[in-house]
C-alpha positions in Angstrom: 40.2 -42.8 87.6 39.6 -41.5 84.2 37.5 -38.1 83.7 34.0 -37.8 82.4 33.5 -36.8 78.6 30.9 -36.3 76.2 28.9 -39.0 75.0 29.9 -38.1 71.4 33.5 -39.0 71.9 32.8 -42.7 73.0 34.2 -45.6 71.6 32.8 -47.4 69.5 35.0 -50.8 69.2 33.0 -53.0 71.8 34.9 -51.6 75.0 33.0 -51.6 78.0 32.6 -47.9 79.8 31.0 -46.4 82.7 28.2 -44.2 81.3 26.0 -41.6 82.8 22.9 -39.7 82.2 23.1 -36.3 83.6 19.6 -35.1 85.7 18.6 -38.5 86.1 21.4 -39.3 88.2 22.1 -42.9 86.3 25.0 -45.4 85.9 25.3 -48.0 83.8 27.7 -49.9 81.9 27.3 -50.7 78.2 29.6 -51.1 74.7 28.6 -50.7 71.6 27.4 -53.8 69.3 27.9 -53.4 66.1 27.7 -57.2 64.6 24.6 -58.5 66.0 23.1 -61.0 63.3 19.5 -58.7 63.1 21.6 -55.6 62.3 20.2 -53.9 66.0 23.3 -51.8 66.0 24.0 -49.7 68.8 24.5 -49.6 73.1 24.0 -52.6 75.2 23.7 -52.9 78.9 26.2 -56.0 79.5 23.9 -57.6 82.0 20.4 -56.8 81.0 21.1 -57.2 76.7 19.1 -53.7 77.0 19.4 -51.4 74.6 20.2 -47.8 75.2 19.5 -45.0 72.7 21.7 -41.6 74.2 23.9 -40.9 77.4 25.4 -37.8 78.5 29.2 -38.8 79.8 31.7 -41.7 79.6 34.8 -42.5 81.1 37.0 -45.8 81.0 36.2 -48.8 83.9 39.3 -48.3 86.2 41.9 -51.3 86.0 41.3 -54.1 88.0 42.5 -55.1 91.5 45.5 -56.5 92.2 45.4 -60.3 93.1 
C-alpha cells in the first residue's frame, strides 16, 4: 500500500484516492470533478455525489485482487 501525503499534493485528473481527515478519524473516497456542466468544480464522494471542501491526507486505492 501506498503512504499517506498531504492533501495539497493530490491529483487532480479524476483518479479516485483514499482520503482522510485527521482528528476526526474519517475515510472517504473522492476524485476531483472538474467538468461538471454547472461549473461546481471540486471533490466528490463517488457514492454519495457529496461535495467535499478540504482533507488532510491521500494515498492511491491499492490494485485490485487477483481473479
Amino acid at each position: 500500500m501506498s503512504e499517506w501525503k498531504s492533501f495539497e499534493t493530490a491529483p487532480k485528473d479524476g483518479t479516485l484516492i483514499l482520503v482522510y481527515w485527521s482528528g476526526s478519524r474519517c475515510f472517504g473516497l473522492l476524485a476531483y470533478e472538474d467538468l461538471l456542466e454547472d461549473g461546481n468544480i471540486g471533490w466528490y464522494d463517488q457514492f454519495s455525489g457529496e461535495k467535499y471542501h478540504s482533507f488532510t491526507h491521500w494515498q492511491q486505492l491499492p490494485p485490485e485482487p487477483p481473479k
